[in-house]
NUNUMAR-210229 format. One record per residue: residue in three letters; x, y negated, z negated of N, C-alpha, C in turn. Coordinates in steps of 0.1 Angstrom, whole numbers, padded with zeros to 4 digits, always signed. Layout:
BEGIN
ALAXYZXYZXYZ;...
This chain:
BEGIN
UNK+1215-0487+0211+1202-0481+0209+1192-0492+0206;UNK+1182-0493+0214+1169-0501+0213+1155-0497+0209;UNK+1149-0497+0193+1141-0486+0191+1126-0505+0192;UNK+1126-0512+0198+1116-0520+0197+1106-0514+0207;UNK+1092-0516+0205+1083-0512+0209+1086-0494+0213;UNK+1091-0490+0206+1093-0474+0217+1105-0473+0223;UNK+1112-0480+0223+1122-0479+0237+1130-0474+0229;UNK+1142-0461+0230+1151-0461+0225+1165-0458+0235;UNK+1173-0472+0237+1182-0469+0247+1193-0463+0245;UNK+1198-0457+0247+1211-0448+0243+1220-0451+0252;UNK+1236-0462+0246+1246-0463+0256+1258-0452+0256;UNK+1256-0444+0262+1260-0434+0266+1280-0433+0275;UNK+1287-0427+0268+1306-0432+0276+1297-0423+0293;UNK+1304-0434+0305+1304-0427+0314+1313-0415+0315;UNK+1324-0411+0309+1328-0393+0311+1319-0385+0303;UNK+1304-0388+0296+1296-0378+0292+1286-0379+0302;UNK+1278-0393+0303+1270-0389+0311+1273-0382+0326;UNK+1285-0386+0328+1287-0379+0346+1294-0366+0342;UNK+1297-0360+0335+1299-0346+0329+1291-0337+0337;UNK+1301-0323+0340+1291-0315+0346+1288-0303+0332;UNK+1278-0303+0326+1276-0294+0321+1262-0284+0322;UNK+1267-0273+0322+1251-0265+0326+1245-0263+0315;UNK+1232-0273+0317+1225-0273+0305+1210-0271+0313;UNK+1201-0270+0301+1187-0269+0312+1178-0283+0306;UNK+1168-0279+0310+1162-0296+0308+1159-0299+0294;UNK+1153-0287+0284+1151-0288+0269+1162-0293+0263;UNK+1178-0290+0267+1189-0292+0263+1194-0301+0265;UNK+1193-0306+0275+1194-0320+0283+1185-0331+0275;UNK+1173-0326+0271+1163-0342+0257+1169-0336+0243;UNK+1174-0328+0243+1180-0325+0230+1193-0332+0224;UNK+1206-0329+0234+1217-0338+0238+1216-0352+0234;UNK+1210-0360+0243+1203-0372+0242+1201-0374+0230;UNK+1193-0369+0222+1188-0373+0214+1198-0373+0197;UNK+1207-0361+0202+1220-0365+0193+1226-0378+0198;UNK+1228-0380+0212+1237-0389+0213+1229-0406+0202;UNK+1217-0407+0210+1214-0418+0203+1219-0418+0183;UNK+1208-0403+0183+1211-0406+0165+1226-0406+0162;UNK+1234-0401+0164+1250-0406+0161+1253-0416+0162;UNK+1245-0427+0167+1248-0438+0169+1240-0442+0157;UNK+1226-0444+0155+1220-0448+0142+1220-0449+0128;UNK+1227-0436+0129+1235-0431+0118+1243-0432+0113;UNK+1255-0438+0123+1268-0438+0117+1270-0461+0122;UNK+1257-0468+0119+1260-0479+0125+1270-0490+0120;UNK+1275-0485+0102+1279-0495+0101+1297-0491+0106;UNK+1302-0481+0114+1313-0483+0124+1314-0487+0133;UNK+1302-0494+0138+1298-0500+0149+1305-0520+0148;UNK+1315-0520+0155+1323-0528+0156+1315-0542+0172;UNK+1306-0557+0167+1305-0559+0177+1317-0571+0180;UNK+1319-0577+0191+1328-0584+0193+1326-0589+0207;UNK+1331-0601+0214+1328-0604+0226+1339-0600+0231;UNK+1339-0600+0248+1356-0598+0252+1364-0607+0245;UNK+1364-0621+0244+1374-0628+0239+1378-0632+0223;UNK+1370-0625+0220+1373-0618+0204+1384-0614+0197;UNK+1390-0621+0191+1403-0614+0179+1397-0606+0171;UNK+1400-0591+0170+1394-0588+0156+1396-0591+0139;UNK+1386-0593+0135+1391-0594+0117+1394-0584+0110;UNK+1404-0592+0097+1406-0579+0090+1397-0567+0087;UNK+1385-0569+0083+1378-0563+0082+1370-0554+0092;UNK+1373-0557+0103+1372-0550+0118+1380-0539+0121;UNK+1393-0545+0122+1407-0537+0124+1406-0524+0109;UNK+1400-0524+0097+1398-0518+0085+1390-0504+0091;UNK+1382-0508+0096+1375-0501+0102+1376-0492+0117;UNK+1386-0497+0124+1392-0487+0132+1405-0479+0126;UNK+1414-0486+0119+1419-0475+0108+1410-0463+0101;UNK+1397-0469+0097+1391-0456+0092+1382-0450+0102;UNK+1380-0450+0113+1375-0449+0124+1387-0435+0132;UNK+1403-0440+0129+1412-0431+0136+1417-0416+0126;UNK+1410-0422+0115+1415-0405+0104+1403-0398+0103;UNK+1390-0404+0109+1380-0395+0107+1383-0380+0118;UNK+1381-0369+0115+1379-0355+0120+1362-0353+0129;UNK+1350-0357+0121+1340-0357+0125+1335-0367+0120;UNK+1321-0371+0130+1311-0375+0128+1297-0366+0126;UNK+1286-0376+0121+1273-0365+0119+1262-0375+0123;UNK+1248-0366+0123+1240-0372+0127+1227-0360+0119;UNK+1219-0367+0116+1205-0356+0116+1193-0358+0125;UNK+1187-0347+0130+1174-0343+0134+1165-0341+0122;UNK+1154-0355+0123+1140-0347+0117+1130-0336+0123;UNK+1124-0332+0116+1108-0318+0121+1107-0326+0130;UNK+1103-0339+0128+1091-0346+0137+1098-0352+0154;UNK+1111-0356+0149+1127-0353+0165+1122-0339+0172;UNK+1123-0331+0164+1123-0319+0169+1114-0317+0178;UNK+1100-0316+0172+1083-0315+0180+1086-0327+0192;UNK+1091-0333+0189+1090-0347+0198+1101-0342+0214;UNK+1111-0336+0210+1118-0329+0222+1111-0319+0228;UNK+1110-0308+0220+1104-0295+0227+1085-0301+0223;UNK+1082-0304+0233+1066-0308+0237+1057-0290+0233;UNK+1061-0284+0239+1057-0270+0241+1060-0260+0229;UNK+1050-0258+0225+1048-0250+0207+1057-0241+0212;UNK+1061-0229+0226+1067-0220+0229+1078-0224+0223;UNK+1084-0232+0226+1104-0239+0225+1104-0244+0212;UNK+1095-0246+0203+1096-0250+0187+1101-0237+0176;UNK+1101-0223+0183+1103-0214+0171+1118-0218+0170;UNK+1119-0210+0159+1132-0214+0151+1140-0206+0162;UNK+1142-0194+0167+1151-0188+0175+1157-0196+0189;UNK+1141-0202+0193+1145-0212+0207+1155-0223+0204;UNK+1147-0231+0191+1159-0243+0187+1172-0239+0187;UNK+1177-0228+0177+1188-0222+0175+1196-0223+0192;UNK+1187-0215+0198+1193-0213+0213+1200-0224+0218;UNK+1192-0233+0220+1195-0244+0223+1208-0254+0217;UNK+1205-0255+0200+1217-0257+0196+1231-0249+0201;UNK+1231-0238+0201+1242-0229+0205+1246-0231+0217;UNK+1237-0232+0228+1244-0237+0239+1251-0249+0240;UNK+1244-0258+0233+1257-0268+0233+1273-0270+0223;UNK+1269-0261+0219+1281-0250+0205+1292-0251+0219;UNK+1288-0242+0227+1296-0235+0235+1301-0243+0252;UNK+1292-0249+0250+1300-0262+0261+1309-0272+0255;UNK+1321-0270+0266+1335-0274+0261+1339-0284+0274;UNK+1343-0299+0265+1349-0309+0271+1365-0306+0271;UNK+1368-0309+0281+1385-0312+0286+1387-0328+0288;UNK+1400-0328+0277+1403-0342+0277+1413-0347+0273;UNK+1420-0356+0278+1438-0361+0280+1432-0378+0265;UNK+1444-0375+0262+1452-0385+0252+1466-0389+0255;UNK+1467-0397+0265+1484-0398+0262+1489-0386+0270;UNK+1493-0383+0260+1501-0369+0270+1497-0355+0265;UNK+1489-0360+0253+1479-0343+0245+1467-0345+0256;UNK+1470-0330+0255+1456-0324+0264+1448-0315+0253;UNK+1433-0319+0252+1425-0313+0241+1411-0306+0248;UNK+1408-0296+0241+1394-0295+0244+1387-0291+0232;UNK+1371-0295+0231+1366-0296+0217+1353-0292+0226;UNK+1346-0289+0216+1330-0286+0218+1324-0296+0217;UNK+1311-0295+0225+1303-0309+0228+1294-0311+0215;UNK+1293-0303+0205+1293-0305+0192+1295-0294+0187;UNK+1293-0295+0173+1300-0287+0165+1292-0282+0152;UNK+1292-0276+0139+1284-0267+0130+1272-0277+0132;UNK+1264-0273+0127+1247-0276+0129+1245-0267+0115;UNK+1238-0276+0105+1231-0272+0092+1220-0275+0094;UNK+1211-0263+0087+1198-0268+0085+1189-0263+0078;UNK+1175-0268+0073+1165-0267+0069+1153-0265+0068;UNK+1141-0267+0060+1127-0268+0069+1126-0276+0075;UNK+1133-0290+0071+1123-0301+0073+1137-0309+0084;UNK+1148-0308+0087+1161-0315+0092+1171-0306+0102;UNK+1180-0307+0109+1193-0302+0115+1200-0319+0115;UNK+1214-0312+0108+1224-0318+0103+1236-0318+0116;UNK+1238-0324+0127+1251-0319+0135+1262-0325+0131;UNK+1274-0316+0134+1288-0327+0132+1294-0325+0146;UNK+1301-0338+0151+1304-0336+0163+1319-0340+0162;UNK+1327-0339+0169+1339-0342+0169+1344-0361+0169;UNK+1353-0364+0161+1350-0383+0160+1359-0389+0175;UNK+1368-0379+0178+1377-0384+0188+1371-0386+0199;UNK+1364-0379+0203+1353-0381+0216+1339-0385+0217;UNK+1333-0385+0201+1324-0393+0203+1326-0407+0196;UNK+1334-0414+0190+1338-0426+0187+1335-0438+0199;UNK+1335-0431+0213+1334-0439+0223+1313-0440+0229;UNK+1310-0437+0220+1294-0438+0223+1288-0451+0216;UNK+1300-0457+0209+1296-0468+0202+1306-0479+0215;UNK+1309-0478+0226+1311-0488+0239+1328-0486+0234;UNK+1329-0491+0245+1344-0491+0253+1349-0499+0259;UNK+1357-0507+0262+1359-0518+0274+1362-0510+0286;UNK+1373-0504+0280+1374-0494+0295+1367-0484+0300;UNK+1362-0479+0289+1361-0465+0290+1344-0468+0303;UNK+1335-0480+0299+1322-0484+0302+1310-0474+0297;UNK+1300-0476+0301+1288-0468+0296+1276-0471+0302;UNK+1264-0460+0301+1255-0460+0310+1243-0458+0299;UNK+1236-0468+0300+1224-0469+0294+1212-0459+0297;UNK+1209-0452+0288+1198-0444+0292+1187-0444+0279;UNK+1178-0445+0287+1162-0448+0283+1155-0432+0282;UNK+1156-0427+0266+1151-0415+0265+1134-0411+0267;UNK+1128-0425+0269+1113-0418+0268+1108-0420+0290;UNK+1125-0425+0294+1121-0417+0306+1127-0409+0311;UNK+1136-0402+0303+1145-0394+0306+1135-0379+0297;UNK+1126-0380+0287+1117-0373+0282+1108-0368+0293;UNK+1102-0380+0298+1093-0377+0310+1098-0373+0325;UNK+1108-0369+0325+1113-0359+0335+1113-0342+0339;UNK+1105-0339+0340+1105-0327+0337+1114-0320+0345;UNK+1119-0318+0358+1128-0315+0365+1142-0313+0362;UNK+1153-0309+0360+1171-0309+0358+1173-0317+0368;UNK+1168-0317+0385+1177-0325+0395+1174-0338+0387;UNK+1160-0343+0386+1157-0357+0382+1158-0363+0374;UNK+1164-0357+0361+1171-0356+0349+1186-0362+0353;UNK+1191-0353+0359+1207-0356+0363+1209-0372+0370;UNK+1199-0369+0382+1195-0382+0393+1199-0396+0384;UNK+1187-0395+0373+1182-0403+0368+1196-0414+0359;UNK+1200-0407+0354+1215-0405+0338+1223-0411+0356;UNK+1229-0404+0367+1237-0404+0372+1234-0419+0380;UNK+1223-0422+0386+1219-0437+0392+1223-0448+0381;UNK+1216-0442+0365+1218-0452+0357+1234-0456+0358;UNK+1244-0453+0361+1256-0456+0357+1261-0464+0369;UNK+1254-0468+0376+1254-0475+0387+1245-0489+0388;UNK+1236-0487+0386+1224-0499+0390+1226-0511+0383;UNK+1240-0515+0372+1240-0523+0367+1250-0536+0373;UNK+1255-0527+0385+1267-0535+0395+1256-0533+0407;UNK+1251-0521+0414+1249-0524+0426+1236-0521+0427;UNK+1228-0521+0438+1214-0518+0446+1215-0505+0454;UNK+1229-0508+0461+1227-0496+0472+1242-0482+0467;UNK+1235-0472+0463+1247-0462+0451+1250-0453+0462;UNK+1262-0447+0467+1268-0438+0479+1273-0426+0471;UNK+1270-0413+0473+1274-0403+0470+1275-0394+0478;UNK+1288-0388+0478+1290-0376+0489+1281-0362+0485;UNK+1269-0358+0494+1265-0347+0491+1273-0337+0484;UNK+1290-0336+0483+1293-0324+0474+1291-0328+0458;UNK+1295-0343+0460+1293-0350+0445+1280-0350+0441;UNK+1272-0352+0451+1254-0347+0442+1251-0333+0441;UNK+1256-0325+0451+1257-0307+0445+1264-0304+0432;UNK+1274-0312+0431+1280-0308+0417+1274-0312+0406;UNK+1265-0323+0404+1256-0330+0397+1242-0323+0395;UNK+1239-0320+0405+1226-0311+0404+1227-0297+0401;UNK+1239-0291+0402+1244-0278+0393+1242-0265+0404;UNK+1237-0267+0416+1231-0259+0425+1236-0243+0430;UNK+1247-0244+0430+1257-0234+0429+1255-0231+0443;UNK+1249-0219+0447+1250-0213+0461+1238-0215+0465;UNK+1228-0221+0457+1219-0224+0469+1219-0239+0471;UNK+1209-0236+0484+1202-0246+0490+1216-0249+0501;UNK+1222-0240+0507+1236-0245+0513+1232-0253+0525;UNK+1224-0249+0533+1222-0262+0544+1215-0275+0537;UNK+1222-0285+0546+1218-0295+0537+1205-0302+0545;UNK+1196-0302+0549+1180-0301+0549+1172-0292+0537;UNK+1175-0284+0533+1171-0276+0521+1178-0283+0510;UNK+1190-0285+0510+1189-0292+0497+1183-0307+0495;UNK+1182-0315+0503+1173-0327+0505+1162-0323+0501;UNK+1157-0315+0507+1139-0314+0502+1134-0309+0490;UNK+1146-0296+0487+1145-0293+0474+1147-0297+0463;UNK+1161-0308+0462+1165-0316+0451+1164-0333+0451;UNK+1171-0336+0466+1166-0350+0458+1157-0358+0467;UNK+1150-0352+0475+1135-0357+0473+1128-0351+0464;UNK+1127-0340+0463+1117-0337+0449+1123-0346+0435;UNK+1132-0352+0432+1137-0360+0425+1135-0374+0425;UNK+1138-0379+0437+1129-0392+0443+1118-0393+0438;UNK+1113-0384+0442+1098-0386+0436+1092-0384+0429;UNK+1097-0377+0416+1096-0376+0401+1102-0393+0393;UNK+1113-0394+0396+1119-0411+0391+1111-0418+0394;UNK+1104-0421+0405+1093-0431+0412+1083-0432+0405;UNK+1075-0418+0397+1063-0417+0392+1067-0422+0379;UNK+1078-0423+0370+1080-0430+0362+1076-0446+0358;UNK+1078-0452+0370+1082-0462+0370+1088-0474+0365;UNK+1099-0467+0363+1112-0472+0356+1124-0476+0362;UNK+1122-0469+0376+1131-0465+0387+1125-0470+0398;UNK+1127-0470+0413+1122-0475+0422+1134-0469+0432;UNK+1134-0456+0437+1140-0451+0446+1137-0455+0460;UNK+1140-0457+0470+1137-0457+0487+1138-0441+0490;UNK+1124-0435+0496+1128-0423+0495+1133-0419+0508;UNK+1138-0432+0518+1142-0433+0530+1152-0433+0528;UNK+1166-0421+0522+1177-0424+0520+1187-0425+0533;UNK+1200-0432+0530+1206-0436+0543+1217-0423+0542;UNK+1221-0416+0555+1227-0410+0556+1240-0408+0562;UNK+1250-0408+0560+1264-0409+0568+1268-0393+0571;UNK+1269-0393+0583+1275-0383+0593+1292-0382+0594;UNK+1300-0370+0592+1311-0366+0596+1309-0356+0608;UNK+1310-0358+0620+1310-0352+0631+1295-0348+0631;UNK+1285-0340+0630+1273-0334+0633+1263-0335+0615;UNK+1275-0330+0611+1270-0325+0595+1267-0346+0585;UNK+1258-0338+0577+1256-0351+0566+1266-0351+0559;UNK+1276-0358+0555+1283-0358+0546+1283-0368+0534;UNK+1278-0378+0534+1271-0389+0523+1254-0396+0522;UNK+1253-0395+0512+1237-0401+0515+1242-0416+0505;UNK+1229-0429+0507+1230-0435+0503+1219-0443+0496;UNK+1215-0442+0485+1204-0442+0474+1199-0462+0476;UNK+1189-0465+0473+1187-0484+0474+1176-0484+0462;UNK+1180-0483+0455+1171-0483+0438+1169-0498+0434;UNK+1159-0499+0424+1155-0508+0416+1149-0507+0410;UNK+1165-0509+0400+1159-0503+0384+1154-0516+0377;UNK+1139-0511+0367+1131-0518+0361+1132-0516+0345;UNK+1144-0507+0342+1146-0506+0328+1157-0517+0320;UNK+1158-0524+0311+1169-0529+0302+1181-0524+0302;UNK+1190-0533+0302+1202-0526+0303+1213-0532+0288;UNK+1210-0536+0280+1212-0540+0267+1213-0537+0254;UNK+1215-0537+0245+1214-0530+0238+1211-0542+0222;UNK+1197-0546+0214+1200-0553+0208+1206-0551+0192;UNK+1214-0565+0189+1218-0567+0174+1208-0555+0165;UNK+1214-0552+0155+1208-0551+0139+1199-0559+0140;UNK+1200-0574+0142+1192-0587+0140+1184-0589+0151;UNK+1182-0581+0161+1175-0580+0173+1174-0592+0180;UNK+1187-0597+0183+1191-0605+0192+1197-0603+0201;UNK+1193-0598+0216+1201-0597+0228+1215-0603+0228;UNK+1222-0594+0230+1237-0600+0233+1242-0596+0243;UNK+1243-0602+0254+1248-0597+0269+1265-0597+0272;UNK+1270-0609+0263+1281-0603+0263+1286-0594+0255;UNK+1281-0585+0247+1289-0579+0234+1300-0564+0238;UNK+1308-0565+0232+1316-0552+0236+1318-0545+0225;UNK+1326-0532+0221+1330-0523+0213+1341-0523+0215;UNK+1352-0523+0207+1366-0523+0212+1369-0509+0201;UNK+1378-0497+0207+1384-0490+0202+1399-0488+0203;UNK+1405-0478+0198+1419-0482+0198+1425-0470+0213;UNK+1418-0459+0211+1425-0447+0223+1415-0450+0238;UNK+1418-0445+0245+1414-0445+0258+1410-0430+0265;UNK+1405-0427+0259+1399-0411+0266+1394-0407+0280;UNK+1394-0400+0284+1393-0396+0297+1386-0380+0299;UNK+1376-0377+0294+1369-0367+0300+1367-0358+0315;UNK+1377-0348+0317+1377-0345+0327+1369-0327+0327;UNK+1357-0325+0321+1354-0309+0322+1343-0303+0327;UNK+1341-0293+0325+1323-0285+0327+1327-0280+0313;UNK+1314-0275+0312+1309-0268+0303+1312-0252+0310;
């Protein structure tokens, strides 16, 4: 997380961000915005280290107390709050509630070894006039503080704020986890239907191009943070599209700096389990 000049980056485990969960767009800046503060919050478990790093005693102390924790927590201020829901409509107390509860009720599936678990994508929510308290589960979110394996996808909440759309929301989170290896990102239109949440519509695929990810294209573009080709390349199986092929250039940071606000490009997170997120909500 990078809060200098405004920016606040949130390194995000790729099995959340590429997660299919049906969420809508309020819930989607809401999400987010736990994920970062879980991280803020809880920084001094935040372990840094290069790859070629031995850990210290005092490191290793800390994944010990890192492996008996049950939860983690985070709080929402009033002012977090106004700052997600823009629109006085979505600020009453009942809408917030809503919102929290939907993500109450979306449930990750996920392998350890040979236990198979599933947990809620958070969990009790306290609150007040002025705060909301969340506790999320420590086993699955322990990995939002990086992973060697696990990797992670930087996302930039004040343009992921300025999205108003779900496809270009998704677009956005889903390119990010790419643009840090490649230029040109290949998705098989079912894998972008599953992403964009579409269900039964838009089934010819000319309608869902125009509908989702050009109208997406060109929401990311107007950011400019992103830099889509909205000439996407397309691969053919017999007659039909079966892959499209995205040529971005991303203009956002991909870093995350020190406490001491010193860039560290090599820095990793080393934890001890290896998780694997495989669910919907």
């Amino acid at each position: 997380m990078d809060d200098k000049k405004g920016l606040a980056l949130v390194n995000t485990p790729n099995n959340i961000a590429r997660g299919k969960i049906e969420i809508d767009v309020q819930i989607n800046r809401l999400y987010y915005n736990i994920l970062k503060n879980i991280q803020r919050d809880n920084r001094e478990l935040i372990i840094k280290i290069k790859k070629t790093d031995i850990l210290t005693p005092e490191q290793e102390d800390i994944l010990k107390k890192i492996d008996t924790m049950s939860t983690l927590s985070c709080t929402l201020s009033k002012d977090e709050i106004d700052n997600i829901f823009k629109n006085n409509n979505y600020r009453t107390d009942q809408e917030i509630k809503e919102r929290f509860n939907a993500l109450q009720t979306a449930i990750f599936k996920f392998t350890t070894g040979e236990t198979n678990s599933m947990v809620q994508l958070i969990g009790r929510v306290d609150y007040d006039n002025n705060s909301y308290t969340v506790q999320l589960d420590a086993k699955l979110y322990k990995y939002l503080f990086y992973n060697l394996e696990v990797g992670y996808t930087p996302v930039n909440l004040a343009t992921l704020f300025n999205l108003q759309g779900q496809y270009a929301q998704n677009l956005y989170i889903l390119l990010r986890g790419w643009t840090g290896t490649r230029r040109e990102i290949e998705f098989t239109v079912e894998q972008l239907r599953e992403n964009f949440k579409v269900g039964s519509k838009y089934k010819a695929y000319k309608d869902f191009k125009k509908r989702c990810i050009l109208q997406a294209i060109g929401e990311i573009n107007k950011t400019g943070s992103m830099i889509i080709d909205a000439d996407i390349k397309e691969r053919k199986k017999g007659r039909s599209v079966y892959a499209v092929t995205f040529e971005v250039t991303d203009l956002e940071p991909r870093f995350v700096q020190t406490i001491e606000t010193k860039t560290v490009k090599d820095e990793q997170i080393f934890w001890f389990d290896n998780i694997e997120v495989d669910a919907k909500g």
